[in-house]
N, C-alpha and C positions, 0 to 999 in steps of 0.2 A: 292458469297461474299455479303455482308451487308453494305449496303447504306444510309450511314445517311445524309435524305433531309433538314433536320431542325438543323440547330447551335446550337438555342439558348434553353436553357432549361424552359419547364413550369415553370410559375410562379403562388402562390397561390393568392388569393385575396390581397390585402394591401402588398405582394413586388412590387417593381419596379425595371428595369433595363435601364441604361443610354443608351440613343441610341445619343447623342450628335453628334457623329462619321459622322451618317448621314444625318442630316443636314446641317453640317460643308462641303458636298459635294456639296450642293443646294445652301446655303448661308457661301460662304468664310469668314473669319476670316480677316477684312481690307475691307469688303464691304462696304459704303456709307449706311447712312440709308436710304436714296431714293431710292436708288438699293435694299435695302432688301423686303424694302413698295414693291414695282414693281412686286418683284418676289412671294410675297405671294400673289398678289392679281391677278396673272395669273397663280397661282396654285388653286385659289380659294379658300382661306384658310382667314377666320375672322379671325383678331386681334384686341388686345387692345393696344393703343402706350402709354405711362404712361410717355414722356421724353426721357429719357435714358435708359428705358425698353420694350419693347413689349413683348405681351404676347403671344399665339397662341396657337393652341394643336386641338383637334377633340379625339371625344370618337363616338362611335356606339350602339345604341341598341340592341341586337340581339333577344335577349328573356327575360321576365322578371326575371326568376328563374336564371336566370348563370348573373357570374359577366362580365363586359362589357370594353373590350380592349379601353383604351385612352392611347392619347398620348401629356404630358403637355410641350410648347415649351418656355423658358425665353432667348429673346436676347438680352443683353448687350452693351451700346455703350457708349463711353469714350466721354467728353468732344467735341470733334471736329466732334460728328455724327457718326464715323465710329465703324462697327460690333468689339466687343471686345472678348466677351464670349457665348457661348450658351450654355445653361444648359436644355437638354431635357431627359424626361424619359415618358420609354412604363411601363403600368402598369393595372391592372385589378379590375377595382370600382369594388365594392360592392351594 
C-alpha cells in the first residue's frame, strides 16, 4: 500500500500557503499581547511590535542556487491588546 508522509503539496517559487492554522495552536486567538511577547520570546523567534501589529516569520538559507523556505507571521490585536487575527504564510523566496 502507498503512504503519503507529506499533506502538503510543493509549491514553486513566489506561491504561498497560509499556515495561520498553526500558530493559532501556539498563540490563541484572545491571547494578551504580553502573553504573546512571552511566548515568542521563549520560542526564540525576533519580532517587530508596530502597536497593534507584530511582525515575526524566519526564512533559512540552504543553498544559494534553490529558492529558501520562509515563513512570514502578521498578529493582530484590537484596541484592549488582546491576539485578534494572525495571518501567516509558508512560502519559497527567490
Amino acid at each position: 500500500a502507498e503512504r503519503n508522509f507529506c499533506q502538503w503539496k510543493v509549491h514553486s517559487p513566489g506561491q504561498s500557503k497560509d499556515v495561520s492554522y498553526i500558530f493559532s495552536k501556539y498563540l490563541p486567538i484572545g491571547s494578551s499581547k504580553k502573553e504573546v511577547i512571552e511566548k515568542l520570546t521563549e520560542m526564540n523567534q525576533h519580532y517587530s511590535d508596530k502597536g497593534r501589529i507584530i511582525y515575526a516569520g524566519y526564512g533559512k538559507q540552504i543553498h544559494p542556487m534553490i529558492p529558501n523556505p520562509e515563513v512570514m507571521i502578521e498578529l493582530k490585536f484590537n484596541a484592549s491588546g488582546y491576539l485578534e487575527n494572525i495571518d501567516s504564510q509558508f512560502y519559497y523566496a527567490q
